[in-house]
LOLO-836448 format. One record per residue (C-alpha): residue in one letter; x, y, z. Coordinates in steps of 0.5 Angstrom, whole numbers, padded with zeros to 4 digits, always signed. Layout:
# residues N
AXYZ/...
END
This chain:
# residues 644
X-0011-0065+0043/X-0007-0064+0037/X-0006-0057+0034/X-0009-0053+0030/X-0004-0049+0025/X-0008-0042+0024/X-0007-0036+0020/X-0008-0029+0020/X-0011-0026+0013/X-0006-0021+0010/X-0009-0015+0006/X-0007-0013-0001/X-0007-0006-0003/X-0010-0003-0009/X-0003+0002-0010/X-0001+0005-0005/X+0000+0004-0003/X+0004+0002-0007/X+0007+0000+0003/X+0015-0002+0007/X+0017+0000+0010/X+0020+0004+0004/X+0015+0000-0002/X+0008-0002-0004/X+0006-0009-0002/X+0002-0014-0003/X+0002-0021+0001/X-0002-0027-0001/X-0008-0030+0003/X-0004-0034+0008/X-0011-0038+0010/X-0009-0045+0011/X-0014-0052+0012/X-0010-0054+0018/X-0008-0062+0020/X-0012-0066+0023/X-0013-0061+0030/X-0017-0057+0034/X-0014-0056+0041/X-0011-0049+0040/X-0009-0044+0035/X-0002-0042+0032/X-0002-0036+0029/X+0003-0037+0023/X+0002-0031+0019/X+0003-0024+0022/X+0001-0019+0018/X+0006-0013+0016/X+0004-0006+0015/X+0004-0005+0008/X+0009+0001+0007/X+0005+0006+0004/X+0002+0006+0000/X-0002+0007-0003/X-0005+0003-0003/X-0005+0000-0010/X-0002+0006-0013/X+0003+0005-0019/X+0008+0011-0021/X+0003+0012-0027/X-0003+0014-0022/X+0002+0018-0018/X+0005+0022-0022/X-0003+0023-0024/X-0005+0027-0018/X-0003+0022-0011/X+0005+0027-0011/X+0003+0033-0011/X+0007+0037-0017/X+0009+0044-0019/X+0006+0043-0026/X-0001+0042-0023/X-0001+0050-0022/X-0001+0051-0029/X-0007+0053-0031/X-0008+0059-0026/X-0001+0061-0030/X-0003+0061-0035/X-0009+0064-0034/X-0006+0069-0030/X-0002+0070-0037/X-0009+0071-0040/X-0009+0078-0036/X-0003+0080-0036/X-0001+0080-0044/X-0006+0082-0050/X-0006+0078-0056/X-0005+0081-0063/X-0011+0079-0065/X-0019+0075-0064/X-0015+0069-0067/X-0010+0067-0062/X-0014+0069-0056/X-0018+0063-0058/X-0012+0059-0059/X-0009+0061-0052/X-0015+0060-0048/X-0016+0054-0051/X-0009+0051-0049/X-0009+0053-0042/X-0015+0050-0041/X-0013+0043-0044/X-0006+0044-0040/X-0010+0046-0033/X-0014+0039-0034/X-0010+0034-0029/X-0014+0028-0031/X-0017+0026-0037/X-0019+0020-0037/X-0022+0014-0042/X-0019+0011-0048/X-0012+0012-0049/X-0013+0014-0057/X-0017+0019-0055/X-0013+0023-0050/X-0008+0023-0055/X-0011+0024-0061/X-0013+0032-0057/X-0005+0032-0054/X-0004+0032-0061/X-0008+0036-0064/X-0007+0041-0059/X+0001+0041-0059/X+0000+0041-0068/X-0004+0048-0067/X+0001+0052-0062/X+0007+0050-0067/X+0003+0053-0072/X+0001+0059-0068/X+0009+0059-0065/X+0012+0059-0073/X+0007+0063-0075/X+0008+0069-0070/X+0016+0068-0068/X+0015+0075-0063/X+0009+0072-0060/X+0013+0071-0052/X+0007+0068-0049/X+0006+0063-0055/X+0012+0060-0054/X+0011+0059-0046/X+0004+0055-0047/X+0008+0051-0052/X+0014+0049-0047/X+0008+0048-0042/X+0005+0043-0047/X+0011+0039-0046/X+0013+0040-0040/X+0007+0036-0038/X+0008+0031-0044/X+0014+0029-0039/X+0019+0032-0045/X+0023+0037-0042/X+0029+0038-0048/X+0024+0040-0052/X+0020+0044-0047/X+0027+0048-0045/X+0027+0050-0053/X+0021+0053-0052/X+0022+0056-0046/X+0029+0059-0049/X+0025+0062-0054/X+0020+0066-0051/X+0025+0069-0046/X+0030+0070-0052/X+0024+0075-0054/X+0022+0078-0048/X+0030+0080-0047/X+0030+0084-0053/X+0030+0092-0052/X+0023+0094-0055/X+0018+0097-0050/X+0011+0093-0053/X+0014+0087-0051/X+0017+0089-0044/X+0013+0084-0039/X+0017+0083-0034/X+0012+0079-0029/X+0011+0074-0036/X+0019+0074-0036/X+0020+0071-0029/X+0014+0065-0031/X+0018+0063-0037/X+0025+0063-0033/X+0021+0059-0027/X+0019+0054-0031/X+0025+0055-0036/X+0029+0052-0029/X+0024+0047-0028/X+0026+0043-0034/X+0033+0043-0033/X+0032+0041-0027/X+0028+0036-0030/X+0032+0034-0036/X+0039+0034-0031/X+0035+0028-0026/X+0034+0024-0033/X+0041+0024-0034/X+0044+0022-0028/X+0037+0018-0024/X+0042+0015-0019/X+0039+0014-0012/X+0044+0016-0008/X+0043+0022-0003/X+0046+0027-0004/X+0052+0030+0000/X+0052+0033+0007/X+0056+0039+0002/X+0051+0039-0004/X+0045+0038+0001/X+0048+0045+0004/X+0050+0049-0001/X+0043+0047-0004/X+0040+0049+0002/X+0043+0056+0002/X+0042+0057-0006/X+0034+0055-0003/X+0033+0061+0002/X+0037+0066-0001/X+0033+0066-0009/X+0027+0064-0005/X+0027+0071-0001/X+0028+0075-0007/X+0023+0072-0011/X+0017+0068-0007/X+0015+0066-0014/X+0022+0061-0014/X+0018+0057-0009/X+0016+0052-0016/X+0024+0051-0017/X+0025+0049-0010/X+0018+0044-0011/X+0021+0042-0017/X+0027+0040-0015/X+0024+0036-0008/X+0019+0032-0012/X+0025+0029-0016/X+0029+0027-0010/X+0022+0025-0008/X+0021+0020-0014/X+0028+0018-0015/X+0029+0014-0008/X+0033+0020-0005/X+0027+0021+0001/X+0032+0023+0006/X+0035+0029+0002/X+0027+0030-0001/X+0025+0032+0007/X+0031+0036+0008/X+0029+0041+0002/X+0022+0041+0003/X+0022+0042+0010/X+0027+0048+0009/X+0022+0051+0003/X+0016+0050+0007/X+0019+0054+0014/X+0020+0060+0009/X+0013+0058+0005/X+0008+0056+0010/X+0003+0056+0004/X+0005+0052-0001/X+0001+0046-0002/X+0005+0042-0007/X+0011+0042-0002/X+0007+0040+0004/X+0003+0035+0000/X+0010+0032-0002/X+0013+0032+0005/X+0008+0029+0007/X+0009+0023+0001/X+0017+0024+0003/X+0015+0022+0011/X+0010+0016+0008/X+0015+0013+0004/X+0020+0012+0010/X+0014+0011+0015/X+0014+0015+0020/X+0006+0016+0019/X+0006+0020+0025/X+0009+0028+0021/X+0006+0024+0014/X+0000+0025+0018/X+0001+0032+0021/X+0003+0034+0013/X-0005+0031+0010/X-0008+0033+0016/X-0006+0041+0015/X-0005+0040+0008/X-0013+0037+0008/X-0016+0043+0014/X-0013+0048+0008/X-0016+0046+0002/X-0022+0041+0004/X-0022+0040-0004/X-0016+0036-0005/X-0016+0031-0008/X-0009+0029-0007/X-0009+0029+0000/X-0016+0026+0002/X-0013+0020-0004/X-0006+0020+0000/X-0009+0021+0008/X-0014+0016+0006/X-0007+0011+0004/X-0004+0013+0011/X-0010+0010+0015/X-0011+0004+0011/X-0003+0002+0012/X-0003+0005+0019/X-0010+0001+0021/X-0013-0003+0016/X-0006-0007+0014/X-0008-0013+0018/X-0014-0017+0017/X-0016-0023+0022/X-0017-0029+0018/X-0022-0035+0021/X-0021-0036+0028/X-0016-0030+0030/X-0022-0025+0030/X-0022-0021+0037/X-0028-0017+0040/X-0032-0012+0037/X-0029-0007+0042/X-0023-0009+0040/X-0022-0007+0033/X-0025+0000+0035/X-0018+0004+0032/X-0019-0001+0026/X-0028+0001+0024/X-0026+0007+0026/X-0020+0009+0021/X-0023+0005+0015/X-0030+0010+0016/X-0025+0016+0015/X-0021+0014+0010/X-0028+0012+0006/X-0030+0019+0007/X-0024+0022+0005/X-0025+0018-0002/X-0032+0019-0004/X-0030+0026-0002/X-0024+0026-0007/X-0029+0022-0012/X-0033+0028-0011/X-0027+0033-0013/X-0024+0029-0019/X-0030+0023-0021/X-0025+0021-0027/X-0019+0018-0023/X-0018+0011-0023/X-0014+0010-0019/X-0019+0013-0014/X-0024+0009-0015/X-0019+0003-0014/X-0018+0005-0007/X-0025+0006-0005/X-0026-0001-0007/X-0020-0003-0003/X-0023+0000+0003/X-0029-0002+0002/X-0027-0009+0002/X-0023-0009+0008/X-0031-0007+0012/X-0033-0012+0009/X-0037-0009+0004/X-0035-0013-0002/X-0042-0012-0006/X-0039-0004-0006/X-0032-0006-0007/X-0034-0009-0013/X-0038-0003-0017/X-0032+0001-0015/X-0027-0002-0019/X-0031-0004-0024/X-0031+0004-0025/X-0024+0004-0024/X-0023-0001-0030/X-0028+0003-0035/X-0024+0009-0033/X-0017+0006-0035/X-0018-0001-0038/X-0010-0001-0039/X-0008+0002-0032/X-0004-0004-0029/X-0005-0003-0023/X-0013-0002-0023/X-0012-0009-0028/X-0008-0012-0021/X-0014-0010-0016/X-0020-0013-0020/X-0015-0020-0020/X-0015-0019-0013/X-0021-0018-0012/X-0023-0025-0016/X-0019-0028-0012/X-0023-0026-0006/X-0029-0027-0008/X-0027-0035-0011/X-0025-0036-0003/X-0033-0034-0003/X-0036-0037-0008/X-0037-0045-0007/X-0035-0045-0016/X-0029-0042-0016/X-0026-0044-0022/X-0028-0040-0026/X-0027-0033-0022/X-0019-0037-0021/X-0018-0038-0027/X-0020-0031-0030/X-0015-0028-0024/X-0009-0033-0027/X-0009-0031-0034/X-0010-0023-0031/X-0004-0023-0027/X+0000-0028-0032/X-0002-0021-0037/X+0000-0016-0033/X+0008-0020-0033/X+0007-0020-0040/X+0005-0013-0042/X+0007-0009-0037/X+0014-0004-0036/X+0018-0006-0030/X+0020+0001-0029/X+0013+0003-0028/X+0009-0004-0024/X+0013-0008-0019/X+0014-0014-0022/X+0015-0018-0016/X+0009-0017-0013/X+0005-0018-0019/X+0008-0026-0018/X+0007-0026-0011/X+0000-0024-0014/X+0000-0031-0019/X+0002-0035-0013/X-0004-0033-0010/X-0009-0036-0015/X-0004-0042-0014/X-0004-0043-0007/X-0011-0043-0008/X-0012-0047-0013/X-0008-0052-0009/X-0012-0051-0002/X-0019-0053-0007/X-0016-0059-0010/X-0013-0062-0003/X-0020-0061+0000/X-0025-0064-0006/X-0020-0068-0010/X-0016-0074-0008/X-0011-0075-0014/X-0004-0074-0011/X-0002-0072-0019/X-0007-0067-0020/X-0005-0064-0013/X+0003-0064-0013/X+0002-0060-0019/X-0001-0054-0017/X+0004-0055-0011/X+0010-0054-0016/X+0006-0048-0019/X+0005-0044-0014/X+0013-0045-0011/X+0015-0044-0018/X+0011-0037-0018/X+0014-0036-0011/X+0022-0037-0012/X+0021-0032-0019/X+0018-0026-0015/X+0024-0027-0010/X+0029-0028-0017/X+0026-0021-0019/X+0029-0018-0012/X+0033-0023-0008/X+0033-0017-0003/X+0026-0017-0002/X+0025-0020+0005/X+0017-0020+0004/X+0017-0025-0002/X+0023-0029+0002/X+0016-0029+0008/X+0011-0031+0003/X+0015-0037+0002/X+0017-0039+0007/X+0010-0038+0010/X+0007-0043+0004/X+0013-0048+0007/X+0010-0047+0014/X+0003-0049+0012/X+0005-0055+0008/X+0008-0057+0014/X+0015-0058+0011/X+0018-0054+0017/X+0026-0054+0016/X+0025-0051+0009/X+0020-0046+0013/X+0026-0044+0017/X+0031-0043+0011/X+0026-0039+0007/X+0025-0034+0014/X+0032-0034+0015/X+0033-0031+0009/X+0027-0027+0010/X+0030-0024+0017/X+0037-0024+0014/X+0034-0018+0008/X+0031-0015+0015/X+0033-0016+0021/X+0027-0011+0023/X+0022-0015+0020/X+0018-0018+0027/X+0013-0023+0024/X+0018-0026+0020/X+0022-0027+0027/X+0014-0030+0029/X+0014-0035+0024/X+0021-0038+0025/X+0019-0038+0032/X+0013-0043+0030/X+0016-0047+0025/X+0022-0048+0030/X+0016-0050+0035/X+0013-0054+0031/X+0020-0058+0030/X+0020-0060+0037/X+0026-0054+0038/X+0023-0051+0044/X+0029-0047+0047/X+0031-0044+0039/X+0023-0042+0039/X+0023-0038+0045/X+0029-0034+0044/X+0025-0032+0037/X+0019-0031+0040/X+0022-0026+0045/X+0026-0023+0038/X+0020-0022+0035/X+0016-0018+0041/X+0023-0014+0041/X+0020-0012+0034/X+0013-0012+0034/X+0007-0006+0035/X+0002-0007+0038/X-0003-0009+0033/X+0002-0016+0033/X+0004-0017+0039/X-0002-0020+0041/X-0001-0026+0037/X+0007-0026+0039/X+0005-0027+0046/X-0001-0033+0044/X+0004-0037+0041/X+0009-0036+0047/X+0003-0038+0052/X+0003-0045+0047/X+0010-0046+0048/X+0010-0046+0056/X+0003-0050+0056/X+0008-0055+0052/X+0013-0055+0057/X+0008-0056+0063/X+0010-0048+0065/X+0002-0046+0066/X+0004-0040+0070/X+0008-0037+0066/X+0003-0039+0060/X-0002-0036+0063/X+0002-0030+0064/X+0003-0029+0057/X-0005-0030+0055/X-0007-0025+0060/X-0002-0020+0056/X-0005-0022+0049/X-0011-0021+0052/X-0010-0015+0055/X-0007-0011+0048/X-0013-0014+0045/X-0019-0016+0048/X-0023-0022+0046/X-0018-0024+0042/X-0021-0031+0041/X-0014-0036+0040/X-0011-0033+0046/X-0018-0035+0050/X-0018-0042+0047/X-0011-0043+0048/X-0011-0040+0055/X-0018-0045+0057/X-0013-0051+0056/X-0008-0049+0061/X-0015-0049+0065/X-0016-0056+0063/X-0009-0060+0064/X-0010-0056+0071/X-0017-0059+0072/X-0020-0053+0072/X-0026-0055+0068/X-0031-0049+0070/X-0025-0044+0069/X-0024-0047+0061/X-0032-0047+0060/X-0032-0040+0061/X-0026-0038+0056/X-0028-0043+0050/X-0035-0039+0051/X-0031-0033+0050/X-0027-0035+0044/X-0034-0037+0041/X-0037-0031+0042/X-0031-0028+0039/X-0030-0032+0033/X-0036-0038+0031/X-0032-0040+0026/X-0027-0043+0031/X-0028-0049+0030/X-0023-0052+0035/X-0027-0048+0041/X-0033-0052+0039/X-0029-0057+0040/X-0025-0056+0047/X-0032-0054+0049/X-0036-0060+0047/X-0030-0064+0051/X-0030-0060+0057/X-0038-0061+0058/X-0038-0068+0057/X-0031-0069+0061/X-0035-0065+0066/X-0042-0069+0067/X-0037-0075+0067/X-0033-0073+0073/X-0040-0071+0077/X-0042-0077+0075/X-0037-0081+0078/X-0037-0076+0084/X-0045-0078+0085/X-0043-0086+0085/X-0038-0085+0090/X-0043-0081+0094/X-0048-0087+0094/X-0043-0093+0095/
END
């Protein structure tokens, strides 16, 4: 019985989560034809957990409303503002309600023209009123609160400059006091602002810095709680320029003094998220969800958590285990779904919401549902990259389903070749948009190996979808995910030393990286170096949670049925089957150590169960077919010698 290579599905995100696990992936679809084999499963691609993410989340999409941010407070500032000062007259009331309702309005969505052509006009007529009324303090504010949402920070500390210049002056009609410490608040922000644009390095800050900011934090915030919005500030910057560990630090010490800030709580939470440790990410979204049950942010970023702890690995055909083993998995997308709709409840107009749900709907296998979903994603923002990816993606899956997928592949090509063409670097992670063009070429190629027979057609496919994999890896030569991807496609095609040096990059960019470690133990076992592999195999386990292990553990069970060693390998596909019930390889692998014991009653039994897991696994059809026939055959001949 020859051998069958098997692949488990790898996930893709809609975001974000943008996982990493410090960053966003999103890994091609590793499903293979195997060779001529059917008697036991390989599993060559174990899924990682993307890091974040979001899932699918581009930075536009989380400055939007995933990073919990100081300015989305505004609008009851300003609003607050409304109470505390008394306009000069009828006309600027108006003028001033209507510009504290614009800025409080987190998520205008539609056709881009149209947001700036209301951007435009507002900010025209509070320069009007600012020119018109040059004592007018609170004018002034609305203004720089207008450019510091419009990300414009030298031109809002102006504005602010100004107004606190006016309300400094000696004359009593204009001594407001509480509207002077706002402007100051806010005035502090944008320098803060305008300081990290200057000097965006990524460099935690030093054990000096950190401490004589965290001295400053605790001593301004005790004397006005109302600092707390600087400090938040100032941790949200660290947060988006990489500096997570020196983010954590401030975040943490403002919230042990301000327990009821629900921006810094939602950023810490975002902070543990990108350095993956789920559990305290968890701990923020799920107080954070019991406080305000109407976030959006946090039901959006919780949900994001669940599907990258979760939702990550996806069995592809003939790595599918029993119903009752996937029971964390049903259960953690069926929450983060009601997270989702809750916040398309909230925020209806937030694309990248929608995208979301779209991707958790898609891993429950509701496609039908996946697909309404992004098709309202991509009517809300039609020119958002990362909703562009997700419909790409998407395509690609339903071509896997569909019996013409040319069109469909066709249209997710040309969608990815144009988000690379049009999109900004600093905003898309370009590496996986050509992991994502890979995609359609290895499917393309698997269609034209399976239905055309000229080799020509089918090298040059092959050259395409190597050529997208190697310009991922030249966009970030440090990306150990992209070194995998390739070094997977190498193994799949059966070209196991090229296999080896792709994964050996792999695991040299991380050493962390368990299924890199698992597939340079098959390829290494596929290559006739059985002691190599195993001291992989055993690397791997090392590394692996739960949700891989199983599969590391059935490949090492292959290895020592190789080697004769039955017990052992038995041993091993028990434990599998111990961590993940049902788990239909480890049942089929494990019927053929019965079957080189002579034990055929034992090996009917488990290729059963390998079908009642997964009915597309055909090699389990066909051991079993074996086993009945060898079996008739034996008592047979047991009945013939009983005659003579």
């Amino acid at each position: 019985m020859a051998e069958k290579l098997g692949a488990a599905e790898e996930s893709s995100n809609s975001k974000a989560f943008h996982h990493t696990a410090t960053k966003l992936v999103v890994l091609a679809d590793l499903n293979v034809d195997p060779p001529e084999a059917e008697a036991e499963e390989v599993d060559s691609s174990l899924v990682p957990p993307p890091p974040i993410t979001i899932l699918g989340n581009d930075e536009n999409s989380q400055d939007k409303s995933s990073l919990s941010k100081d300015t989305d407070s505004i609008e009851g500032e300003s609003k607050k503002l409304n109470k505390l000062s008394k306009s000069r007259s009828r006309k600027t009331d108006s003028s001033l309600d209507c510009v504290a309702d614009v800025d409080g309005d987190q998520h205008v969505q539609g056709p881009p023209s149209s947001r700036e052509e209301k951007v435009s006009s507002v900010k025209t007529g509070l320069v009007h009123v600012a020119r018109k009324m040059p004592k007018n303090a609170h004018a002034h504010f609305i203004l720089g609160l207008m450019y510091q949402r419009l990300s414009q920070p030298q031109k809002a500390v102006l504005a602010y400059e100004k107004a606190e210049e006016i309300l400094l002056r000696p004359e009593a009609e204009i001594d407001r006091p509480e509207l002077l410490s706002l402007v100051q608040i806010h005035h502090a922000q944008c320098l803060i602002l305008e300081s990290s644009s200057e000097n965006s390095s990524d460099k935690e800050l030093e054990p000096h810095e950190l401490e004589e900011i965290l001295f400053k934090l605790k001593q301004s915030v005790r004397s006005d709680i109302r600092q707390t919005a600087v400090w938040n500030t100032l941790g949200f910057i660290l947060l988006k320029t990489g500096r997570m560990q020196s983010a954590i630090s401030v975040l943490s010490s403002l919230l042990s003094i301000a327990p009821e800030n629900y921006d810094c709580l939602g950023n810490l939470g975002i902070a543990y998220l990108q350095i993956g440790n789920l559990e305290l990410s968890a701990k923020c979204f799920q107080e954070l969800i019991l406080k305000d049950q109407n976030h959006p942010a946090a039901l959006v970023n919780y949900a994001a958590l669940l599907l990258c702890k979760y939702a990550s690995v996806v069995a592809g055909p003939g790595a599918i285990a029993a119903e009752g083993a996937l029971t964390d998995q049903i259960m953690a997308a069926n929450v983060a779904k009601e997270c989702l709709l809750a916040a398309v409840k909230a925020d209806s107009k937030s694309a990248h919401v929608w995208a979301n749900l779209a991707y958790a709907f898609s891993i429950s296998g509701d496609h039908r549902s996946s697909s309404k979903c992004l098709e309202k994603a991509a009517k809300l923002e039609p020119n958002c990259m990362s909703t562009r990816y997700a419909v790409a993606i998407h395509r690609i899956k339903e071509a896997e389903r569909s019996q013409d997928p040319t069109e469909l592949l066709s249209c997710a090509g040309n969608e990815m070749a144009s988000i690379i063409r049009d999109s900004d670097s600093s905003l898309v992670e370009i590496p996986i948009v050509w992991s994502g063009l890979a995609m359609v070429h290895k499917a393309q190629h698997e269609i034209a190996a399976a239905y055309e027979s000229e080799q020509n057609g089918l090298r040059e496919v092959e050259e395409r979808a190597v050529c997208s994999l190697k310009q991922a890896i030249a966009e970030d030569p440090n990306d150990a995910v992209q070194w995998h991807q390739l070094g997977v496609h190498s193994l799949c095609a059966r070209q196991f030393k090229t296999s080896q040096k792709y994964l050996k990059a792999a695991v040299a960019c991380d050493k962390d990286c368990s299924y890199a470690w698992s597939n340079l133990g098959v390829s290494l076992q596929l290559s006739e170096e059985p002691s190599q592999a195993e001291e992989v195999y055993k690397q791997a386990l090392s590394l692996a949670t739960t949700q891989q292990a199983h599969a590391i553990l059935s490949n090492l069970g292959i290895l020592y049925r190789h080697q004769k060693q039955y017990q052992r390998a038995k041993a091993m596909f028990t434990k599998s089957l111990e961590l993940q019930p049902g788990y239909a390889l480890a049942f089929n692998n494990l019927g053929l150590v019965f079957v080189a014991e002579g034990l055929l009653e034992e090996a009917k039994y488990c290729f059963d169960k390998a079908l009642q897991s997964d009915s597309l696994l055909d090699a389990a059809k066909s051991n079993l077919i074996k086993v009945v026939a060898m079996s008739k055959l034996c008592k047979g001949l047991s009945s013939c010698g009983l005659k003579e």
